[in-house]
C-alpha positions in Angstrom: 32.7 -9.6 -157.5 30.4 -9.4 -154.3 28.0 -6.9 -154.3 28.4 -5.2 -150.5 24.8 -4.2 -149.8 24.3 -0.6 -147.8 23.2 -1.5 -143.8 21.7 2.1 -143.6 18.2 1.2 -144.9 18.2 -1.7 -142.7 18.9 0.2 -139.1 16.4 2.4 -140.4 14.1 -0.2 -140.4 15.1 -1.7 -137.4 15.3 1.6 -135.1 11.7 0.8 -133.8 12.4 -2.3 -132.7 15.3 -1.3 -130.9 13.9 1.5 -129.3 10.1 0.1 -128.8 9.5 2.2 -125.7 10.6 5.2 -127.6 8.5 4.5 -130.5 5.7 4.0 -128.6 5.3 7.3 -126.4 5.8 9.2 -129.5 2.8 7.2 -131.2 0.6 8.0 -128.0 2.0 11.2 -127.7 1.2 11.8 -131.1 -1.9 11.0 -130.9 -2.9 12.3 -128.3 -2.1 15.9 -129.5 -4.2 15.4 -132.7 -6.6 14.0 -130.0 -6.8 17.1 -128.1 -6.5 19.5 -131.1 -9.3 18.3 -132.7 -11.1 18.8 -129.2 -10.1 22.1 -129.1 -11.5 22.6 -132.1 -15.0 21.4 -132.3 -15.6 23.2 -129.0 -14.3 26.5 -130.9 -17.2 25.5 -133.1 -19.8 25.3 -131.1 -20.9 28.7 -131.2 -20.4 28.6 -134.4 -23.0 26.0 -135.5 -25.4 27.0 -134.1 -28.3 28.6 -136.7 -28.5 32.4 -135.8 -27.1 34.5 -133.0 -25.4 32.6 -130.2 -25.4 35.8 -127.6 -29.0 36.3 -128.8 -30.3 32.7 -128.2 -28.5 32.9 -124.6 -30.3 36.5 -123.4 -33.5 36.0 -124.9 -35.0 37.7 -127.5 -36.4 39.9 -126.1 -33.3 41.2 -124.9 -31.7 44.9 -125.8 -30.0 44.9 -128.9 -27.6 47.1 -127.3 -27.0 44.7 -124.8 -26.6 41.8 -127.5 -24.3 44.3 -129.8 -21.7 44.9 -126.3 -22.0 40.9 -125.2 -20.8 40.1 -129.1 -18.4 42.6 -129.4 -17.0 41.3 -125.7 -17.0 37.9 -127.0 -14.7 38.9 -129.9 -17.9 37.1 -132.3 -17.5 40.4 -134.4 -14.1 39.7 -135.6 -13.1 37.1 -138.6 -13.6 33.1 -137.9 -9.6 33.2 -137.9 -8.5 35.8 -135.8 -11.6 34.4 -133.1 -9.8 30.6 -133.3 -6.6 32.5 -132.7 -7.7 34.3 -129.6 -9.3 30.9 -128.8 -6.1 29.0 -128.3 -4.3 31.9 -126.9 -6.6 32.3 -124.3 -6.8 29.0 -123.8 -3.0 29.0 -123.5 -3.1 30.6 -120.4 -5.9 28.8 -118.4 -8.6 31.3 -119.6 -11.7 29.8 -120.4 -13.6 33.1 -121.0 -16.8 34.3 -119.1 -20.5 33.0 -118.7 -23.2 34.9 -121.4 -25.8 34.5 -118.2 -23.6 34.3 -115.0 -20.9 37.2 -116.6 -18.7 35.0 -113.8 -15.4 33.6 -115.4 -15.6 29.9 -117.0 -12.9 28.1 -115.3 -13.5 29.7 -111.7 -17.1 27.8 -112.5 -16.0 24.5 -113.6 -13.0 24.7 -111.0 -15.8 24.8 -108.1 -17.8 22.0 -109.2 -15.2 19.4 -110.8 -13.5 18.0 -107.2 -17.1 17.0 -106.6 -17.7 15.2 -109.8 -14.3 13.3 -109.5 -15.1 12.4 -106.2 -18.5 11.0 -107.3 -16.8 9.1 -110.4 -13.8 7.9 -108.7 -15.7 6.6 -106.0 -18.1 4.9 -108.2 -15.1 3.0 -110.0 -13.4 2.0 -106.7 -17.2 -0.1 -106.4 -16.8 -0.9 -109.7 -13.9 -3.2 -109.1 -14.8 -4.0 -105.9 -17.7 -5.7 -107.0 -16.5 -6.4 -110.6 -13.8 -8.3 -110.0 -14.4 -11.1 -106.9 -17.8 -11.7 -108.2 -16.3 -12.2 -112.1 -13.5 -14.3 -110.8 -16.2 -16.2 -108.6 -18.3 -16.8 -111.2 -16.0 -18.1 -113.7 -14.0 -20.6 -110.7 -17.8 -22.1 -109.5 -19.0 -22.5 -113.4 -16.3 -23.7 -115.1 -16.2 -26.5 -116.8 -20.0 -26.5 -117.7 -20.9 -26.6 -114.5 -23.7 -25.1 -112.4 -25.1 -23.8 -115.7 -28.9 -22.6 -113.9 -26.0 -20.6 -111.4 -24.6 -18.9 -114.7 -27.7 -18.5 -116.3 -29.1 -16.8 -113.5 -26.3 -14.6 -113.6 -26.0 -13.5 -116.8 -29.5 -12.8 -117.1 -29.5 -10.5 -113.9 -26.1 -9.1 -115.0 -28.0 -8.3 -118.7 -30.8 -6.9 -117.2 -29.4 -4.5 -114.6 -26.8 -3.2 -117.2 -29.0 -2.7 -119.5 -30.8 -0.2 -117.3 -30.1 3.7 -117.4 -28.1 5.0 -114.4 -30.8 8.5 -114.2 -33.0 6.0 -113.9 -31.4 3.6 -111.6 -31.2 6.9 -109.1 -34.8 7.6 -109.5 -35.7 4.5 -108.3 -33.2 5.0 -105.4 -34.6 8.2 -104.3 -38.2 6.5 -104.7 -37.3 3.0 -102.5 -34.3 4.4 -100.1 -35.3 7.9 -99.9 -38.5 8.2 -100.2 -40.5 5.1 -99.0 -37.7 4.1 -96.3 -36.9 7.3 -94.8 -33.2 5.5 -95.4 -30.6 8.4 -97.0 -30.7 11.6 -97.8 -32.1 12.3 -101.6 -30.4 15.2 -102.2 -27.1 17.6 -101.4 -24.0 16.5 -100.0 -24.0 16.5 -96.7 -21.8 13.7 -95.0 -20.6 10.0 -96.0 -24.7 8.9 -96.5 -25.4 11.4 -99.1 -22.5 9.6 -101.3 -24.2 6.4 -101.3 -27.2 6.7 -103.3 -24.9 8.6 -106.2 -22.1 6.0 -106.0 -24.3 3.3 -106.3 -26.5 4.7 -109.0 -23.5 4.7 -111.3 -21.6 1.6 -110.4 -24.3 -0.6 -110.1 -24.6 -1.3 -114.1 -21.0 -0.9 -114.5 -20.2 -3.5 -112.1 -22.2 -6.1 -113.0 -21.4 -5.5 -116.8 -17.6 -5.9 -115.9 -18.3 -8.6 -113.8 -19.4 -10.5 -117.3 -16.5 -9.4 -118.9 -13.9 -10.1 -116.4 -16.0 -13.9 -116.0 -15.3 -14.6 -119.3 -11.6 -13.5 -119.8 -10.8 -15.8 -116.6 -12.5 -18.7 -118.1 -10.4 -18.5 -121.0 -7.5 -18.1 -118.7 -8.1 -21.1 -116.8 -8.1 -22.9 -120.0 -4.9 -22.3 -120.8 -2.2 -24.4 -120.9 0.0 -22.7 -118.6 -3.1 -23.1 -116.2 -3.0 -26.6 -116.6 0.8 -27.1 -116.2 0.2 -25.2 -112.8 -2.4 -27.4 -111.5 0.2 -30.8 -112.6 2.6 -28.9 -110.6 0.1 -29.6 -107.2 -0.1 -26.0 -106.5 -2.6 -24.7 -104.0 -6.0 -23.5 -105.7 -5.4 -19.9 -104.3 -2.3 -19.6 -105.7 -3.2 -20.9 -109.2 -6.2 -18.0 -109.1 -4.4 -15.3 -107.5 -1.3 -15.8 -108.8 -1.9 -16.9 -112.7 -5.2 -16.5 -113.4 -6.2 -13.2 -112.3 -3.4 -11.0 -113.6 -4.0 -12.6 -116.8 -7.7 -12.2 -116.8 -7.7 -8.7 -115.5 -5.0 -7.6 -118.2 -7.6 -8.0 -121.2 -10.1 -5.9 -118.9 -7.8 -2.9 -118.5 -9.2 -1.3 -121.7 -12.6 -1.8 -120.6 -12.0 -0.3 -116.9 -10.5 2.8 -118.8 -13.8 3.5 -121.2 -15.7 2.6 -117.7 -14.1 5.1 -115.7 -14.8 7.6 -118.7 -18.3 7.0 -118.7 -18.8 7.3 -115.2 -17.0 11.0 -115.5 -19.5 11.5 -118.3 -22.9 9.5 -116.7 -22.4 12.0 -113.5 -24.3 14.5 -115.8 -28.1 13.4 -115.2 -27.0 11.3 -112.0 -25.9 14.5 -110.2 -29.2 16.2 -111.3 -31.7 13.6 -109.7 -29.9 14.3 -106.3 -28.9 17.9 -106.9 -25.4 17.1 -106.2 -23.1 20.4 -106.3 -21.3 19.2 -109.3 -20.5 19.7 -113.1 -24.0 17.6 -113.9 -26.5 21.2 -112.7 -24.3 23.2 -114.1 -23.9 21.4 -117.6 -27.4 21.0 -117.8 -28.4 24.7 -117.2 -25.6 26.0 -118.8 -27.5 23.8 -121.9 -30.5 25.4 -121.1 -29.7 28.6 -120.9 -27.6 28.1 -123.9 -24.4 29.6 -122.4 -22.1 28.8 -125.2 -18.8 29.5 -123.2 -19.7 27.6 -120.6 -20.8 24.7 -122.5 -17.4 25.0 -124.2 -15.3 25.1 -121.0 -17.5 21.7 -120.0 -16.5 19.9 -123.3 -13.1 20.3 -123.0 -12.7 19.3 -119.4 -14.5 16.0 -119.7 -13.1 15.7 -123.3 -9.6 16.2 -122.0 -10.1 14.0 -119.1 -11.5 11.2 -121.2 -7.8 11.5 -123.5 -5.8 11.8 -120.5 -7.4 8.6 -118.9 -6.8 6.8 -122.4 -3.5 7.5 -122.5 -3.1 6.3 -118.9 -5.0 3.1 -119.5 -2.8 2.9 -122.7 0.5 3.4 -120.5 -0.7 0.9 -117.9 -1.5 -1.8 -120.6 2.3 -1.3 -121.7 3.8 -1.7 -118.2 1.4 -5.1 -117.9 1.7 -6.8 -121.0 4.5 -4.8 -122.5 5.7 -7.1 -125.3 2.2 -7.4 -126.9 0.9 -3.8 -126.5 4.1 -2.4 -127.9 4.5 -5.0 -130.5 0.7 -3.3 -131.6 1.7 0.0 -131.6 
């Protein structure tokens, strides 16, 4: 007699691969919850790790301990660690970021005022990013492959290495120095008008372009060694199409990830950049809010740029998807 064998354990198995869109936004999704809750809560923590009094460290210590005994009591840090995580979320629920120790103003209306001019700054700097990145990557790899030109590619790398390597606070400084200083050129400080945006922008996407431009060099090289490459140039086809066409979208998709953790950085890097040239963004305020050790403050920063770095990961993890589904979803 033939054992019939149940099919239920097999469409159980199975139901990811017939629903592999499915399965992956709830892996991202997923993740990017446990992401964000685990954001949440290291900047609860904050005030918490830090040795001694947190509203003490912020006012001084010379400060009135009545003063001290109303901002803690304000601040909820008199009640138990569970009921303040509580009143945490909840008020974080509802867009409420609480208020500065120093500036008494209300976190969010702070950050709110200064963020548009840090995404401008970032976004702008990425938009240079690949508009340097890519043409001179692609360049690079079409006049050097092959072996050839090889003082060209040395000469490149080495100057790529070099610049990279180099800090972007002190890529500005030396802007302000040459452009502003010595040549009288653009203004070194404040926004005021499309100049003031160039010294900023091109502090933070000069090392960023010329990294990606390495990156994106060698992914095409690789590309136009492929065999589907070759097949193309059998075919006769015009040079431009072959690179436009087949090689770039190719090469670029392996760079995706990389673009992503840039654009992140550059959202982060616009911390000391915005200093040198007292831009009115999150950077001054970050930095004095560090200073002054305003603990609410420093906790509404984290979990903006935190939350902005997840939500461009999950973007750059969508985008990946849409490109190059069948791989990217087969990994998930």
């Amino acid at each position: 007699m033939t054992e019939v064998l149940d099919p239920l354990p097999h469409r159980a198995v199975d139901r990811n691969r017939d629903r592999p869109w499915a399965h992956f936004w709830r892996r991202r999704l997923i993740r990017f919850v446990v992401s964000l809750w685990a954001l949440v809560t290291f900047s609860f923590l904050i005030v918490h790790l830090v040795k001694g009094d947190p509203v003490r460290a912020s006012l001084g210590l010379t400060a009135d301990p009545g003063l001290v005994a109303a901002r803690r009591q304000e601040l909820g840090l008199n009640d138990p660690l569970f009921v303040q995580y509580w009143n945490f979320l909840r008020h974080l629920f509802t867009g409420d970021l609480g208020v500065g120790i120093g500036s008494r103003l209300p976190v969010m209306e702070t950050i709110t005022d200064r963020l548009g001019n840090t995404l401008q700054l970032a976004i702008l700097a990425f938009l240079v990013v690949v508009v340097i990145s890519v043409p001179l990557g692609v360049g690079m790899a079409i006049v050097t492959r092959g072996g050839r030109r090889r003082i060209g590619e040395l000469g490149f790398t080495s100057t790529a290495v070099a610049i990279a390597s180099i800090p972007e606070f002190l890529l500005a400084v030396g802007l302000v120095s040459v452009l502003g200083v010595s040549w009288q050129w653009l203004p070194i400080a404040g926004k005021e008008g499309f100049s003031s945006y160039l010294m900023p922008v091109l502090a933070l996407a000069i090392g960023p372009a010329l990294a990606l431009a390495r990156l994106i060099r060698i992914e095409t090289l690789s590309v136009l060694g492929a065999d589907f490459v070759r097949t193309a140039r059998s075919k006769r086809l015009r040079p431009r199409l072959i690179y436009l066409r087949h090689a770039l979208p190719n090469a670029l998709t392996a760079t995706l990830t990389i673009g992503g953790l840039l654009l992140s950085g550059l959202i982060t890097g616009t911390v000391l950049v915005e200093t040198v040239f007292a831009w009115p963004g999150l950077g001054p305020t970050t930095v004095a809010a560090i200073i002054n050790k305003d603990f609410p403050l420093i906790q509404g920063i984290v979990l903006i740029y935190g939350g902005l770095i997840l939500t461009i990961t999950l973007l750059v993890d969508v985008l990946l998807a849409v490109v190059d589904p069948r791989s990217t979803i087969r990994e998930s």
